[in-house]
C-alpha positions in Angstrom: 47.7 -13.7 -1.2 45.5 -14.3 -4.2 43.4 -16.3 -1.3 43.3 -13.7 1.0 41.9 -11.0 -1.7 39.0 -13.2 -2.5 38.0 -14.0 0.9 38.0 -10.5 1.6 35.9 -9.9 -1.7 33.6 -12.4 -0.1 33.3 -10.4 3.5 32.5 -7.4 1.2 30.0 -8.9 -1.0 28.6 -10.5 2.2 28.3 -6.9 3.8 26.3 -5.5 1.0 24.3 -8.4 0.7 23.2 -7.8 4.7 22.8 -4.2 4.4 20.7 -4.8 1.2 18.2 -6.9 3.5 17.9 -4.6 5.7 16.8 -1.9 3.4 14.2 -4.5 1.9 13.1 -5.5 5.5 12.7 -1.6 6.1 11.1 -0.9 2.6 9.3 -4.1 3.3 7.9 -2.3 6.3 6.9 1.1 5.0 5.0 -0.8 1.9 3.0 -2.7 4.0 2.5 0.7 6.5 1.3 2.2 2.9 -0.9 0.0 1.7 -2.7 -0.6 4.8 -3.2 3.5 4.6 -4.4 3.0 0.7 -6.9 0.2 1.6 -8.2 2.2 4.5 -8.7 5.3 2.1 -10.3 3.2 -0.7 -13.0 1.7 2.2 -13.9 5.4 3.5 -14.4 6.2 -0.7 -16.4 3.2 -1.1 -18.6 3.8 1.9 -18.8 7.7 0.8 -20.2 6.8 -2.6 -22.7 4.0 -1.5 -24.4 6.9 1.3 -24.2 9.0 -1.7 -25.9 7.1 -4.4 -28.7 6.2 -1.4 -29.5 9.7 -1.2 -29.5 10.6 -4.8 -31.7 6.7 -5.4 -33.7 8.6 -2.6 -34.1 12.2 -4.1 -35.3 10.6 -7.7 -37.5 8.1 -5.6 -39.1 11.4 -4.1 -39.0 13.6 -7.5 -40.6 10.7 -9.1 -43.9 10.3 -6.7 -44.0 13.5 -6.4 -44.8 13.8 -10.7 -47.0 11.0 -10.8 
């Protein structure tokens, strides 16, 4: 009996332990999804600022010979 109650225990604790990686495989999954999303976003920013400070490098370039 006593034998019986702990292998059951161990089916149970085995049971949570599966459905516990699966959650982490799935959360594993959406992380990755997410940062891939994240370092996408951060590229478009970096390439937004570089065109940006060209022009304005540009505009002070101009403003520059334009008073001397």
């Amino acid at each position: 009996m006593c034998c019986q109650a702990g292998v059951s225990k161990l089916k149970e604790a085995r049971e949570v332990v599966d459905s516990l990686k699966k959650k982490a495989a799935q959360q594993s999954q959406i992380l990755a999804e997410k940062q891939r999303e994240a370092d996408e976003s951060m590229a478009e920013i970096t390439s937004t600022i570089q065109v940006n400070l060209s022009l304005i490098i540009t505009l002070f370039t101009d403003i520059i010979r334009q008073h001397h």
